[in-house]
N, C-alpha and C positions, 0 to 999 in steps of 0.2 A: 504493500500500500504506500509506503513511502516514495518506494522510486515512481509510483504511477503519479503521486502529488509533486516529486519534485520536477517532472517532465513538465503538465499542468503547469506549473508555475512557471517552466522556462517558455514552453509557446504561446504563455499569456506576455509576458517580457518581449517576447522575439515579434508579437503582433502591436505590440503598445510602439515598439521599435520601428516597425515596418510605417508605423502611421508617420511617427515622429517625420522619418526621412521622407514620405511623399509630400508631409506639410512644409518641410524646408529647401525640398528639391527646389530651387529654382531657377528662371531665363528660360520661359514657356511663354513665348507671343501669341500664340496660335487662342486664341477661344477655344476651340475643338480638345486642344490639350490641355489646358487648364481644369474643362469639365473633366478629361479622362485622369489628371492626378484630383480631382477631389473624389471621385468615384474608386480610385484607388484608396485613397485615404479612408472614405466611410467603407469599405470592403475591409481593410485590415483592422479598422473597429468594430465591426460587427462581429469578426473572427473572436478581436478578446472578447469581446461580451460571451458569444456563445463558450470559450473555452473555459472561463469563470463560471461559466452556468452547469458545463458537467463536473466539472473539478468539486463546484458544491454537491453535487449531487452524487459524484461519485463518495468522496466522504460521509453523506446523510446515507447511505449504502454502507459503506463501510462499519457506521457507527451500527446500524440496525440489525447486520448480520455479526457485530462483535469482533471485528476485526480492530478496534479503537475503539478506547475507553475514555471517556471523559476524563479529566481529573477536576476539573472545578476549584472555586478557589475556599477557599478553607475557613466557616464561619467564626466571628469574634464572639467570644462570651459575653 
């Protein structure tokens, strides 16, 4: 479970990254291109969203079948 979370985490990283670089790519005159790096950009957002959304769900999994146990944090007296 852990290496499945720490992948998760890196193509959530790697798509946060993919956006970063199509929003700062620039020296596109074209209109036509402009629209195709923003389409690029909301494409590699949409990717983290989705990747964050199994990554939760793969964990809300994990927890349910008892592969991860909570630990919580520890009540004061």
């Amino acid at each position: 479970m852990t290496y499945i979370a720490i992948i998760g985490f890196i193509a959530i990283l790697g798509s946060l990254g993919a956006a970063m670089f199509f929003m700062l790519r620039g020296g596109e005159k074209d209109k036509h291109e402009r629209k195709s790096k923003a389409n690029s950009m909301a494409r590699a957002l949409a990717f983290r969203v989705g990747f964050s959304i199994v990554l939760f769900i793969c964990v809300l999994i994990a927890w349910h079948l008892g592969y991860i146990h909570p630990t919580g944090i520890p009540a004061g007296r």
